[in-house]
C-alpha positions as a printed Julia matrix, in Angstrom:
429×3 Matrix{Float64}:
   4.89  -10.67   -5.36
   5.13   -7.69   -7.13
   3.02   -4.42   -7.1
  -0.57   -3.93   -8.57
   0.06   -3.15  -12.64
  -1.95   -0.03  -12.56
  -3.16    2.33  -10.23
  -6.25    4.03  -11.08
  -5.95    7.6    -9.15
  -7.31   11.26   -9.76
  -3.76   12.65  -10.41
  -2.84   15.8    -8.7
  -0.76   18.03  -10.37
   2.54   18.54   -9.11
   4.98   21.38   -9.8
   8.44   21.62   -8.41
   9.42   21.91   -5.11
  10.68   25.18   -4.02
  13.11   26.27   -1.24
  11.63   28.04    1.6
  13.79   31.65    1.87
  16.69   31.53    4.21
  14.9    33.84    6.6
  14.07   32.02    9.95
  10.19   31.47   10.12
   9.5    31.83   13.61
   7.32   30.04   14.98
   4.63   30.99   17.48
   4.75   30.21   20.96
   2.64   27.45   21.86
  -0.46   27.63   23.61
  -1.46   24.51   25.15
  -4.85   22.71   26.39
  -4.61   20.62   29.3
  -3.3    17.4    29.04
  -6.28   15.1    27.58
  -7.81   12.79   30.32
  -8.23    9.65   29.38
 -12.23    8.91   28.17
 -14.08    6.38   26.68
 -16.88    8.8    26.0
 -16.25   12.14   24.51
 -18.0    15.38   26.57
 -20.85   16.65   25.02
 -19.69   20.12   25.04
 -16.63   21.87   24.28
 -14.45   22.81   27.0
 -14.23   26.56   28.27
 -10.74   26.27   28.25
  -9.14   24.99   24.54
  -5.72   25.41   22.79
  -4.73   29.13   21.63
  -2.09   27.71   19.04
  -2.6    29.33   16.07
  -4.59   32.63   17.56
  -6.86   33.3    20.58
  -9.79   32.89   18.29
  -9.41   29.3    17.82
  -9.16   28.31   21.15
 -13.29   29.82   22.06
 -15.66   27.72   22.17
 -18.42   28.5    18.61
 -18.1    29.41   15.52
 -15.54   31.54   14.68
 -15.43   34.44   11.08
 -15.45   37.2    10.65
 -17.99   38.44    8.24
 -17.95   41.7     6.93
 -19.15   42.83    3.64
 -19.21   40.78    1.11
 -18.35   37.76    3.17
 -20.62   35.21    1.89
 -22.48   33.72    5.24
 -21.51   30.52    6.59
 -23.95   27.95    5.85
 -26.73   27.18    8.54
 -27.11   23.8     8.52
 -23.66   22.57    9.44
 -24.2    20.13   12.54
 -20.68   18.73   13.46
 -19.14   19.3    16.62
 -15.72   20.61   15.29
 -14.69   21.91   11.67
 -12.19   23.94   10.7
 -11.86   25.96    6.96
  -7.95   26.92    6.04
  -5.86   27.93    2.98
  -3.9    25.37    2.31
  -0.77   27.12    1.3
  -1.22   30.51    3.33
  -2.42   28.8     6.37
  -5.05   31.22    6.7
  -7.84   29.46    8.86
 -11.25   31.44    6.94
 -13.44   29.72    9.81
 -13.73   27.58   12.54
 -15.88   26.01   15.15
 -13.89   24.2    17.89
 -11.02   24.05   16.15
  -9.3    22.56   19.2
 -12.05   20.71   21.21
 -10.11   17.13   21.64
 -11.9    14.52   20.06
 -11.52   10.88   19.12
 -10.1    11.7    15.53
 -10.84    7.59   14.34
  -9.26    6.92   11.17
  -8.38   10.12    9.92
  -5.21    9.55   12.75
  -3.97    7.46    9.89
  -2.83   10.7     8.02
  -0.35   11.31   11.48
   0.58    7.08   10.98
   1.74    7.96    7.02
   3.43   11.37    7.53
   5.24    9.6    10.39
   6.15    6.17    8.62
   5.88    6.94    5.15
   9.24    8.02    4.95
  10.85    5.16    6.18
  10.31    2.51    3.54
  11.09    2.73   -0.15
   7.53    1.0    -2.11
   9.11   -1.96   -3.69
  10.25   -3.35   -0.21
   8.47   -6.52    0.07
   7.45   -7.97    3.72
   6.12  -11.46    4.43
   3.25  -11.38    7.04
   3.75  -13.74   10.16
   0.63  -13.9    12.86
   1.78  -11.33   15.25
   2.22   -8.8    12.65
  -1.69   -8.61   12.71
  -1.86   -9.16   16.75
  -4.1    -6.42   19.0
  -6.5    -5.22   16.38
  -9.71   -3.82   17.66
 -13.04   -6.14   17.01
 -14.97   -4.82   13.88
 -11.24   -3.18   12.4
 -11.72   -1.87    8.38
  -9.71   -4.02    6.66
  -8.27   -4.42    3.36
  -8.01   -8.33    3.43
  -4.24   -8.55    4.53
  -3.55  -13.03    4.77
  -1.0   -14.26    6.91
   2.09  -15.82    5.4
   1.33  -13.79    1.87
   3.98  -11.13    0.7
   3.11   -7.53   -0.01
   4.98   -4.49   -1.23
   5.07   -1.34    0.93
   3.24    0.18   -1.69
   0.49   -2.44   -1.48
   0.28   -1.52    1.94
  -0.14    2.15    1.86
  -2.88    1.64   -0.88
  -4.76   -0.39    2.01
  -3.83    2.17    4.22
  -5.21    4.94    2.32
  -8.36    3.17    0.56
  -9.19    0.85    2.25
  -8.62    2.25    5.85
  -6.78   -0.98    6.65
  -6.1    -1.48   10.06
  -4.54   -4.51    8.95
  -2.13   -3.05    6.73
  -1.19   -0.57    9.6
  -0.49   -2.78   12.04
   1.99   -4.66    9.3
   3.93   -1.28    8.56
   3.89   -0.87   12.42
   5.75   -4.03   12.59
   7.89   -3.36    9.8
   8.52   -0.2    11.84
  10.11   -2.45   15.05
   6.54   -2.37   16.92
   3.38   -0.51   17.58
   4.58    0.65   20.26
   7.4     2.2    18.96
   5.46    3.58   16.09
   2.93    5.25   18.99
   5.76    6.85   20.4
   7.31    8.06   16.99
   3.53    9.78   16.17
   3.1    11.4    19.21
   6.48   12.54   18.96
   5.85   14.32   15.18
   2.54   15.74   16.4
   4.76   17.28   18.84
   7.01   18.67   16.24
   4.32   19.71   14.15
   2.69   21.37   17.11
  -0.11   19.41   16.83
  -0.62   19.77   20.85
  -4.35   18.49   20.79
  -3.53   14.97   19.74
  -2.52   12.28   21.89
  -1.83    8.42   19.8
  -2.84    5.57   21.87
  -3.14    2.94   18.65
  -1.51    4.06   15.04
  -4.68    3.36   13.09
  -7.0     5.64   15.06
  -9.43    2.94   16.48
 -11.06    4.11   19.66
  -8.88    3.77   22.66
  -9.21    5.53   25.99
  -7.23    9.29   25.83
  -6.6     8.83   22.3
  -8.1    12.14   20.94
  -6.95   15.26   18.38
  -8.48   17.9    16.99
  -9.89   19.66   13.38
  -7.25   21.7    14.11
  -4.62   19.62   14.28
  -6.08   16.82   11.41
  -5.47   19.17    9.32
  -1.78   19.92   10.51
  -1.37   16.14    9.45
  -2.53   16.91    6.42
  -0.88   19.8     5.05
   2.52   17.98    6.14
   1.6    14.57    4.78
   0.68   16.6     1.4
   4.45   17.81    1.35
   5.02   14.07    0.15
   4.98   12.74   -3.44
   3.6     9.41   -2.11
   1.1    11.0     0.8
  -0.64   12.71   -2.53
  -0.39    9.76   -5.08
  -1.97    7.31   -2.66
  -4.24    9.69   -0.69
  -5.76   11.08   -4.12
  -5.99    7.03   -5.45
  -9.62    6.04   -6.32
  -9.55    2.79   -7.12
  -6.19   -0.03   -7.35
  -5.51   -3.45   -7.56
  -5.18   -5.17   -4.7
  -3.0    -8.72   -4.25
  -5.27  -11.46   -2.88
  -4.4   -14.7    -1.29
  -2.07  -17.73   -2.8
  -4.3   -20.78   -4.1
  -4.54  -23.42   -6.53
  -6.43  -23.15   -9.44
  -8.86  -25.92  -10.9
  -5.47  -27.47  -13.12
  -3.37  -27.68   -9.69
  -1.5   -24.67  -10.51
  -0.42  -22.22   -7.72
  -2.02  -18.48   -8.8
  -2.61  -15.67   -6.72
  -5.1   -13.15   -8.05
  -5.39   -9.62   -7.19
  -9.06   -7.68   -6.42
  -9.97   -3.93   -6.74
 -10.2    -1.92   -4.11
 -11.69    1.63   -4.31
 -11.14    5.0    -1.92
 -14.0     5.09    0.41
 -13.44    8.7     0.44
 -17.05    9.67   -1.09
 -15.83   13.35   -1.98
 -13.29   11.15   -4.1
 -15.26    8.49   -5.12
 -18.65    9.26   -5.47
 -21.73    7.38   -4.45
 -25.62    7.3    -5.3
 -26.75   10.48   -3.04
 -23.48   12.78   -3.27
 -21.2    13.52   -6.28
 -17.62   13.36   -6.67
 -16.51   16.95   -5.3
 -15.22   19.26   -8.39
 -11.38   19.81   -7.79
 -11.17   16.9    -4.45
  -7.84   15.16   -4.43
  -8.18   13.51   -0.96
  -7.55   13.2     1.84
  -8.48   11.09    4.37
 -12.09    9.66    6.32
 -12.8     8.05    9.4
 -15.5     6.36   11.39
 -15.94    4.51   15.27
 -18.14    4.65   17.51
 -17.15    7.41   20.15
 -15.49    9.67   16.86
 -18.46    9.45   14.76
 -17.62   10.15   11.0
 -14.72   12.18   10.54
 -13.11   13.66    7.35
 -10.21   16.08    6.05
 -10.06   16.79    2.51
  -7.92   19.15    0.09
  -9.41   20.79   -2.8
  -8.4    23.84   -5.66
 -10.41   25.6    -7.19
  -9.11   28.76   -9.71
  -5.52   28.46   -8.3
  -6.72   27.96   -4.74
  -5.84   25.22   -2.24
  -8.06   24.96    0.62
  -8.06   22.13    3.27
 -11.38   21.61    5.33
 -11.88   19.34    8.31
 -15.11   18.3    10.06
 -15.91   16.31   13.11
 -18.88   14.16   14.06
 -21.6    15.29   12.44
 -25.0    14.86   14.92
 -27.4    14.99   11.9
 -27.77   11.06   11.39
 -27.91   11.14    7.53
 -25.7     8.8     4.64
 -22.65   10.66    3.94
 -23.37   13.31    6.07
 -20.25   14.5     7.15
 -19.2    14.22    3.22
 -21.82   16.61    3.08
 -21.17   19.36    5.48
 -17.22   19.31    3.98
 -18.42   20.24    0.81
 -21.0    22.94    1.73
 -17.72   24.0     3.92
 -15.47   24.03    0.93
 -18.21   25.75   -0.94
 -18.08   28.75    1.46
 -14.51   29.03    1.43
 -14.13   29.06   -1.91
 -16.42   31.78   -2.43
 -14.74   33.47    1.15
 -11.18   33.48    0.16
  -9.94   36.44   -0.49
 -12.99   38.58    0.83
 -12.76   36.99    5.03
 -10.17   38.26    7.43
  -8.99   35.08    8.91
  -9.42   34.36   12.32
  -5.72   32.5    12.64
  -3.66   30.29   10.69
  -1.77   26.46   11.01
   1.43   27.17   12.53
   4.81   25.69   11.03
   6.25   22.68   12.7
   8.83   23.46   15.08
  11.89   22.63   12.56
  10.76   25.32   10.07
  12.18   28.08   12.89
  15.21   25.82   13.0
  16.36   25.87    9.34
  14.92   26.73    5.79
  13.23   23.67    3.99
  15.11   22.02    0.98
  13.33   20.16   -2.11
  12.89   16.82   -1.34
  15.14   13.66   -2.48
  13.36   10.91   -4.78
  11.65    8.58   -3.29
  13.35    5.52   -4.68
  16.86    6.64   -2.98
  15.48    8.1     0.41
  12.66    5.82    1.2
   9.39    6.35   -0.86
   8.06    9.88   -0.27
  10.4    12.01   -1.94
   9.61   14.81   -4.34
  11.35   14.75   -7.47
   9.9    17.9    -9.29
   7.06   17.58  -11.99
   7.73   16.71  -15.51
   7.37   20.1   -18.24
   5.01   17.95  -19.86
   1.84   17.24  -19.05
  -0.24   13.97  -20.04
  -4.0    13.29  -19.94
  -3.71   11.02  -16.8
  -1.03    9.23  -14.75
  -0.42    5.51  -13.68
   1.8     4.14  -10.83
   3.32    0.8   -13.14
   4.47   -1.8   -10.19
   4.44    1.32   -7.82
   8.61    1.54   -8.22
   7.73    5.17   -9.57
   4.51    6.47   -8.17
   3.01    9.33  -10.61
   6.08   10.71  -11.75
   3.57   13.07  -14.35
   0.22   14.27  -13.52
  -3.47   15.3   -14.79
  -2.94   18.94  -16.72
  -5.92   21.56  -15.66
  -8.1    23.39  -18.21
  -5.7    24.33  -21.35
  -3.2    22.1   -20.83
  -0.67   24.62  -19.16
   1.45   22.57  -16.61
   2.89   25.89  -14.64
   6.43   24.9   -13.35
   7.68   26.88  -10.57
  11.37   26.19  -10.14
  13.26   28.47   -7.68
  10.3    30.62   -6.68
  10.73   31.12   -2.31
   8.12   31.22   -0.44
   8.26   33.98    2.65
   4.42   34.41    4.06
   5.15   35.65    7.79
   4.82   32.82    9.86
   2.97   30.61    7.28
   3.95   27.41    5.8
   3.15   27.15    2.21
   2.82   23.85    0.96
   5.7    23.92   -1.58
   4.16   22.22   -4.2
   0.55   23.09   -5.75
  -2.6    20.56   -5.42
  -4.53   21.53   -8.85
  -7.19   19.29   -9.79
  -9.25   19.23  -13.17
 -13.13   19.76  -12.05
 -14.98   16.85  -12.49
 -17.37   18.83  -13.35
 -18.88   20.67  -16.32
């Protein structure tokens, strides 16, 4: 079976990958939490003792900023336990409130499961599902609709992955990937190297497990590495795809297998009846269990500015709530950025202090999440056609102007600038 025709996606617009300088960034030395202790429950409050990666700051319990004049205030009615505000390419963190209280992170984990797997598989590989491929997931999983003994591409996957929330299609890459297990011990193991020291993977697709926890802090580490990829963007900034469905015969006796949409239920990215599509969103991911609550990190730009914002369980009980607080968040720090002191930043993964990072490879040759550089010109909107390519062009912003930066290094102290740009056309007028 081959891959959906078209992809329907808001298109983010991707300039060339540049080389990191030479120059060793060295990374700072890690400041570490206790080891989580396995919970069903999370506490109610934040412990008095929390990570100091990133800065001191983060690691106190409350709301961190640093207001000064002409520092817009924070808004007041922000009600989630943890949230973090950052630059997305300086790794400034603008504000934070628990950045590193451990908490069940529910699906948003899945942005750790794609940076970590992604890689691995080009998109056209097909995989037949058997039974066990779909063994030990939780009761009341999301699901994209995944049938035993139907084919799918790897690219068919990661769109249920990504807009669906499929635990289904998770636990078939995790196969794929020689086991769950295996594919725990891989995650844990990049959250490591991406000193995400908060988190601790007990199940790939983030459902509620005892111990299983992370952080906003670190949710957002998983982002800004997963948005390094090509693929990580294309899929996580997807609104609505075609899905396949399951083999049948028709009314004439004719074998057919039909495919069904499937749209992002990322509501910043999507929309819905009491909270508009957010003006510059291109992902990235959403979550929601039981013990996590509703969880969500997102990426926006706004006048050349990449910001990523994370918030965690929400207590106000309201529809989209936690949709809502992210935006009034990424309201702020769009009108903060450049006025706020920060109060830290995201630290670089380990291997950044190791050696200088190199454009990446194209996907098709090294396994699906390559960067091949951005076309110099610029179309109206961009498909994926049988998801061999992905969006090899992307939506131009206001004017047209697709801004190529080829060879420009990047050298910001100890910060980690995403290497290529997330610019969005505003949905709005």
């Amino acid at each position: 079976m081959s891959a959906p025709k078209k992809t329907a996606g808001r298109s983010l617009l991707v300039t060339s990958a540049a080389a990191l300088s030479s120059l060793a960034l060295t990374a700072p030395v890690a400041l570490a939490a206790p080891s989580p202790t396995p919970s069903a429950t999370p506490s109610a409050t934040p412990p008095a003792k929390m990570s100091g990666v990133g800065g001191a700051r983060l690691g106190q319990a409350g709301t961190q900023v640093n207001l000064a004049s002409g520092v817009p205030v924070l808004p007041k009615d922000i009600t989630a336990r943890s949230w973090i505000v950052t630059d997305a390419e300086s790794g400034d963190v603008l504000a934070s409130h628990n950045a590193h209280w451990r908490l069940p992170p529910a699906s948003t984990m899945k942005m750790l499961f794609a940076d970590t797997v992604l890689p691995k598989f080009p998109k056209t590989e097909k995989h037949k599902v058997v039974p066990s491929d779909l063994a030990g997931m939780g009761a009341g999983s999301s699901l994209v609709g995944i049938k035993e003994g139907e084919t799918y591409t790897v690219h068919d996957l990661w769109l249920g992955v990504f807009l669906r929330s499929g635990n289904d299609a998770v636990h078939v890459l995790s196969a794929m990937n020689k086991g769950v297990a295996k594919t725990v011990t891989e995650m844990n193991e990049h959250a490591e190297e991406l000193q995400a020291l908060d988190t601790h993977v007990v199940s790939p697709d983030g459902y509620d497990a005892p111990g299983q926890v992370s952080s906003a802090y670190d949710l957002t580490l998983f982002a800004r590495s997963g948005l390094q990829k090509k693929d990580f963007r294309e899929y996580c900034s997807t609104v609505t795809a075609k899905f396949p469905g399951e083999t049948k015969k028709n009314k004439k006796g004719k074998t057919v297998r039909k495919s069904f949409e499937i749209q992002n239920t990322d509501r910043l990215l999507s929309g819905d009846y009491d909270i508009s599509q957010y003006p510059g969103i291109a992902g990235v991911k959403n979550g929601n269990t039981t013990n996590a609550g509703a969880t969500f990190t997102g990426v926006a730009e706004r006048s050349g500015r990449v910001l990523l914002v994370t918030v965690m369980n929400p207590s106000k009980e309201e529809h989209n709530e936690v949709y809502k607080e992210t935006a009034k968040l990424f309201d702020w720090g769009f009108k903060a950025a450049g006025k706020v002191a920060p109060v830290g930043e995201l630290v670089p993964p380990k291997g950044t202090a190791r050696s200088s990072a190199q454009p990446e490879a194209s996907g098709e040759a090294g396994g699906g999440s390559g960067d091949t550089g951005a076309s110099a010109k610029p179309v109206a909107s961009a498909t994926a056609d049988g998801g061999s390519r992905g969006m090899e062009t992307a939506l131009a912003i206001t004017g047209g102007l697709l801004v190529l930066l080829a060879g420009a290094a990047f050298l910001v102290n100890r910060r980690w600038p995403l290497p290529d740009l997330v610019r969005r056309r505003s949905s709005r007028p």
